[in-house]
N, C-alpha and C positions, 0 to 999 in steps of 0.2 A: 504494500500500500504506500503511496504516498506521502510523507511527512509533511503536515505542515504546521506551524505552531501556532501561525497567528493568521488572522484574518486581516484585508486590507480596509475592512471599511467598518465603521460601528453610526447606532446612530446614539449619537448623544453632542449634548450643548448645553449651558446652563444661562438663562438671560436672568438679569435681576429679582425680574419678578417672581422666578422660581418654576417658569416653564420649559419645556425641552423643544432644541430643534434637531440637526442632523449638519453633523460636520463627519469630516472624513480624515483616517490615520492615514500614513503610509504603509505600504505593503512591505513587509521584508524582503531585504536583497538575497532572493534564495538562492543563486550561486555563493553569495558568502555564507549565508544557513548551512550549506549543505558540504562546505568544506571545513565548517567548526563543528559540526556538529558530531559526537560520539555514534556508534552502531546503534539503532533501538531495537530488542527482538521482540516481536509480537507471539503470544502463543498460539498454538495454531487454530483451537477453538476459539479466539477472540476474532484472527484474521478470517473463519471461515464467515463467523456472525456479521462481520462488520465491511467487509470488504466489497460486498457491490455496492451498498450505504455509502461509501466512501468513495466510487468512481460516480453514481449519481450525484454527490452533494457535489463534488468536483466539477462536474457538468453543469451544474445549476442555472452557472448565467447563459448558458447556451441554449437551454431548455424551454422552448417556449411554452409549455404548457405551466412551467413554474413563473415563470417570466411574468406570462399574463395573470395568474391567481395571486403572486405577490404584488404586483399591481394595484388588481381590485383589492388585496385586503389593506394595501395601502393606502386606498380611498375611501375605503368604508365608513359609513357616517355612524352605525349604529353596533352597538354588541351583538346583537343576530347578524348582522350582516359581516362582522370582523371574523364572527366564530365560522360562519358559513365558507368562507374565501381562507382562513385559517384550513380548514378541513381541506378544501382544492388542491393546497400548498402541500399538505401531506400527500393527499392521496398522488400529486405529480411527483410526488418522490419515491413513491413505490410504497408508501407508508412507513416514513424515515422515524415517528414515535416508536412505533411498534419495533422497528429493527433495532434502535437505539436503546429501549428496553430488554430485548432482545441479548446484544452486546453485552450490555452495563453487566450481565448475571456471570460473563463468563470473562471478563477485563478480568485478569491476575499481575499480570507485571507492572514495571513503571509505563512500558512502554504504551502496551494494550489502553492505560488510565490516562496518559497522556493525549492517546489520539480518541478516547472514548472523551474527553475533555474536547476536545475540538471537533469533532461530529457535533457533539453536543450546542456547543456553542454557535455553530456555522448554521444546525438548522434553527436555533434558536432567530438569529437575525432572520432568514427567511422568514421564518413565522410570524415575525415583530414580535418575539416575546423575551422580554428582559431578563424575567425570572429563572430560563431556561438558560439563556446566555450564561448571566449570573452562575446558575448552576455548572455548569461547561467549564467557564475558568476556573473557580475554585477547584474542580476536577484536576485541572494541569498544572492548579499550584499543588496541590498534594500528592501528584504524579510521582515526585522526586526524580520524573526526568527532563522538569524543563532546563534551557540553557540560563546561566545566572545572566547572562544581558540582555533575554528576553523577562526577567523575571520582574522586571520595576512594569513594564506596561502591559504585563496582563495583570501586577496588581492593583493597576489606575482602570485598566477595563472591568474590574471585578468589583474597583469601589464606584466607578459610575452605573453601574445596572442596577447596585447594589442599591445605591441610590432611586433608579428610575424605579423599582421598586417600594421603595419607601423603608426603607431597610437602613437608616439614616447611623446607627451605631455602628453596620455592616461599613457601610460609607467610608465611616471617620477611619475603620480599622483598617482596610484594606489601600486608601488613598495614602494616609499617612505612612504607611509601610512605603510606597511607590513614592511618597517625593524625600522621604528619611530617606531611602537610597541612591535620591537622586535622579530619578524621574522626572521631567519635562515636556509636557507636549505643547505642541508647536502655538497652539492658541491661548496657553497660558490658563485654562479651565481647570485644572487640578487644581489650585486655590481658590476660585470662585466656586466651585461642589462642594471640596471641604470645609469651606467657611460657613458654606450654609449647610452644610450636613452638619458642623458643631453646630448653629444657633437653633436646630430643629432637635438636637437633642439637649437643648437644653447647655452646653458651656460655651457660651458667650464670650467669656476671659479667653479660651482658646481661638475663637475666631475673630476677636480684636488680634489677639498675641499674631498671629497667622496673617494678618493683611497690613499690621505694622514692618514686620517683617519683610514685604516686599516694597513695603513703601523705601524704607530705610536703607534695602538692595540700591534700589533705582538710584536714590538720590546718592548713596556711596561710590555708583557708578558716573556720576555726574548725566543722569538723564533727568529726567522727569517721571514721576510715577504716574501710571494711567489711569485716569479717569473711573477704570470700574476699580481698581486698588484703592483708590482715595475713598470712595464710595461704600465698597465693602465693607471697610476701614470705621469708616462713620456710623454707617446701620449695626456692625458690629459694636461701637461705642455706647450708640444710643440705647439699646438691646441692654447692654453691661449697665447702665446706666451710670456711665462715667462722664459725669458733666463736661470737666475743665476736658478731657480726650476730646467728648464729642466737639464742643467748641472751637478744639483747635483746629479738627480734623475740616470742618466745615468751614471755616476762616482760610484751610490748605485748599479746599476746595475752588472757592471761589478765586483764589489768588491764582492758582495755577488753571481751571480751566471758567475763566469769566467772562462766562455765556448766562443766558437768562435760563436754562436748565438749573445749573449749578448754582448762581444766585439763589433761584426759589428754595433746594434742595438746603442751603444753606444757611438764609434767614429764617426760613420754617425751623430746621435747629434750634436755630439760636432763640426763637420767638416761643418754643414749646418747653426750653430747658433753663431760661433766664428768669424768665417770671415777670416780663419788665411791664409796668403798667404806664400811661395815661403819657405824659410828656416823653417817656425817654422810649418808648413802642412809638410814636410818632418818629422819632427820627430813623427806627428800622423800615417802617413802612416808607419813609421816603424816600430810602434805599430802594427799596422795590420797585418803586415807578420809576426813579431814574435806569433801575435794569433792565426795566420790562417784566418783570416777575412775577407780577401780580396776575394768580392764576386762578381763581373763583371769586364768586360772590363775598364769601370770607372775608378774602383782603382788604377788597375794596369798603366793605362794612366796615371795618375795624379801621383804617384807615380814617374813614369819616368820622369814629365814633372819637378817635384819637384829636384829631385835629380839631372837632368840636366847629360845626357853623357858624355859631352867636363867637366865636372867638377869633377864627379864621375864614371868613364866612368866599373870600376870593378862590382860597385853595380849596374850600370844600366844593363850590361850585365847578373847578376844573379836574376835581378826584368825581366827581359824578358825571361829568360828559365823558371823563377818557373811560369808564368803568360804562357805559351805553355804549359809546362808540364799539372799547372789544366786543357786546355782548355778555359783560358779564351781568350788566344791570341792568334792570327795567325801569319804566319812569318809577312804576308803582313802589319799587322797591326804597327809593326815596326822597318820594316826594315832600315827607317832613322834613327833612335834609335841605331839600334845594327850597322849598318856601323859606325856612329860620334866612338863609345864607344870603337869599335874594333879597329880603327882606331889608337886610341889615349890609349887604355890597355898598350902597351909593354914600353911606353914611361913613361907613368905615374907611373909602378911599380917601372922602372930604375929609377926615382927620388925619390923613398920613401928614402933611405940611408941620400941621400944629403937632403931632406927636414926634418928629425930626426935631423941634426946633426945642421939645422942652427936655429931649432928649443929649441934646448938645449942650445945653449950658449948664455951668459949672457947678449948680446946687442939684442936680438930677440923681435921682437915688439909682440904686442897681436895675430895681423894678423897672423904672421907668425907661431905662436905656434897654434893657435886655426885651420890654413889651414893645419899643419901636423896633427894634432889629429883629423881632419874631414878622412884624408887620411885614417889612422892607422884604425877609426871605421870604416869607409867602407869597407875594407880589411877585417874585421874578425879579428883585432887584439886588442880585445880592450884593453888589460894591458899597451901595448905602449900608447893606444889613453886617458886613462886614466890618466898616466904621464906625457903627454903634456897638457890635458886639464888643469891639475892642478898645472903646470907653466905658462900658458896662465893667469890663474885667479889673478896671480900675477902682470902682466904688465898692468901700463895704459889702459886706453882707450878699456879694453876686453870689449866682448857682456857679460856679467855678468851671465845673466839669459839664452842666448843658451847655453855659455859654461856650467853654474852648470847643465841641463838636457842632455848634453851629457856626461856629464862628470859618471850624473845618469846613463844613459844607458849603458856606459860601464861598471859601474861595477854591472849593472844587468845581462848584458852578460857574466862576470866571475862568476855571482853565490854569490856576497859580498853585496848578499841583506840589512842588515842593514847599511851599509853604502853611499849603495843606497837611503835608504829612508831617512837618514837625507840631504844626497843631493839635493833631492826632494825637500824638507820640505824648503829651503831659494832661491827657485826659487819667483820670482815676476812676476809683469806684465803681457803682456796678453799670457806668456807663465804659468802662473799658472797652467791654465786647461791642459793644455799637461802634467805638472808635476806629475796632481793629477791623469790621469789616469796609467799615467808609476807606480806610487808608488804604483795603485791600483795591476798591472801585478805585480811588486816586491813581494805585499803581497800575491798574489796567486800562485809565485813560492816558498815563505818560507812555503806554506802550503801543497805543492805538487797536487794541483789545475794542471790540464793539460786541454787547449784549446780544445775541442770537436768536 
């Protein structure tokens, strides 16, 4: 019979969300297979059981009657109709169950157990059935005669079945063996299975530990770590419920890839793990719209409820056309919003002059400076709101740390990035994390980074 060890193709993929698609291995170099590889003897009851099994499964892609019934069961919408095309698939194998049942009673050697592993497995894929695959490898890991440099990537194909299975302890066991050894596949999916096979069984510390890990690779290598590393990294944090981690990881986010994806991914973070209420959640939300981020009704609520109409009544009227315009609002949704805001527009502009000018002279309290420079940045003027912020900073009793990240934002809105970021940089308190994301948007506007 034939030796073969491995199969060229499996189907497995891991997306974020936790569903499978179909990527493909490479086939082994079976001229170098077959010049490393030691004698295998089969006994002669095993080769008599399994050996047309094994010139049919061989044939398989040639086989148009297999061809077509794996086809249909690969279309099939419904479990009568998987199990029905399922059946097809065997009976054009000459009924590869029954033979492979068959086999299995009279496998004694390594050898016999090794390619009962791999029948195993090969009709397994035909059939789309993981369980069986599943079952096949662990076969040729206990064979005792697979080759040690085939042995990391049948133990990464045995912990993704193991996986598609739901078999998630099987998972951690079997993956972790294959990347402890040094296992690699080409898509980098052996850490995104086992990160989520740890958080589905439950140890979270391990699949933070696990996607730190690659993070900390990358950046040792002087690359960048990717996007789903970062990410993993985070959901793993957040899972563990390691605040300052998640923080940071979402702050790495956004700085390395500052897209309105990542943004959302990353103030939602920092918005569910801060706690931050009323004035200092107004300036995350403002984040948002300058990234485009704002992705549901949610935001834009909280947003309005933040900024308050009777106080900001300009900016809340421009948080409710752009939140219609995407569709995330309807009028109805608020309407009490835009009556207070319109309400009280014509009134609040005609004060801006007189609130400038009692804000500039020399007895003006912190209040007073810091409520015209809230005016001025709502407005879209931030070079006035800039100059008041930074006579605000001057008086007694200022908010220290709202003033210095508005004072940041406004002159992130003039485009005077670096003095922006040293603005940032002597923020304290629990507006730190709002500081550290604003500096993170500074640094992706000096780089020409655009929201996506």
């Amino acid at each position: 019979m034939a030796r073969k060890y491995l199969i060229s193709r499996v189907a497995l993929a891991l997306a974020l969300s936790g569903g499978m698609a179909t990527a493909a291995l490479p086939a082994m170099a079976a001229a170098k297979e077959k010049e490393k590889a030691p004698k295998i003897a089969f006994s002669k009851e095993f080769a008599a059981a399994a050996g047309d099994l094994d010139k049919v499964v061989g044939a398989a892609p040639q086989n148009a009657a297999v061809t077509a019934a794996s086809e249909k069961l690969r279309t099939a919408q419904t479990p009568e109709a998987k199990a029905a095309a399922a059946a097809e698939v065997d009976a054009a194998l000459g009924g590869a169950k029954a033979k492979l049942a068959a086999a299995s009673t009279v496998a004694t050697t390594p050898g016999d157990k090794i390619k009962l592993g791999e029948l195993t497995r090969n009709v397994g894929v035909l059939l789309a059935d993981p369980a069986m695959q599943h079952s096949g490898l662990v076969t040729m890991l206990q064979s005792g005669a697979l080759l040690p440099e085939n042995t990391g990537q049948v133990q990464y194909l045995a912990g993704i079945t193991a996986y598609q299975t739901g078999d998630y302890a099987g998972a951690t066991n079997y993956l972790k063996q294959a990347k402890d050894g040094g296992y690699a596949d080409k898509d980098g999916l052996i850490d995104r299975v086992l990160a989520d096979a740890y958080k589905r069984t439950g140890n979270t510390g391990a699949a933070l530990a696990l996607a730190q890990q690659e993070i900390a690779a990358a950046r040792a290598a002087g690359t960048k770590p990717t996007d789903t590393a970062i990410r993993t990294a985070l959901q793993a944090a957040y899972d563990a419920k390691q605040t300052s981690a998640a923080i940071d990881l979402a702050i790495e986010l956004a700085k390395d890839y500052p897209n309105a994806k990542s943004w959302t991914s990353s103030i939602s973070v920092v918005r569910a793990l801060s706690g931050l209420q009323g004035q200092d959640n107004l300036d995350l939300m403002r984040l948002m719209a300058r990234t485009n981020s704002m992705n549901d009704k949610r935001d834009y609520l909280e947003y309005l409820q933040n900024a308050d109409p009777r106080r900001l009544p300009g900016e809340t009227l421009k948080v409710i056309d752009a939140g219609i315009a995407a569709g995330k609002l309807t009028s109805a949704d608020v309407a009490e919003y835009r009556q207070i805001a319109s309400s009280r527009l014509a009134a609040d502009k005609a004060s801006l002059a007189s609130l400038e000018r009692d804000a500039r002279s020399g007895s003006a309290s912190a209040a007073t400076a810091t409520g015209a420079a809230d005016a001025f940045l709502s407005y879209d003027e931030p070079a006035k709101a800039e100059e008041l912020y930074k006579a605000a900073l001057t008086k007694p009793g200022v908010d220290k740390d709202r003033a210095l990240t508005r004072l940041g934002i406004a002159q992130v809105d003039q485009g005077k990035i670096a003095d922006a970021q040293q603005t940032f940089a002597q923020v304290g308190g629990t507006r730190t994390v709002i500081a550290r994301l604003w500096s993170a948007y500074a640094e992706s506007k000096a780089s020409g980074a655009t929201a996506q």
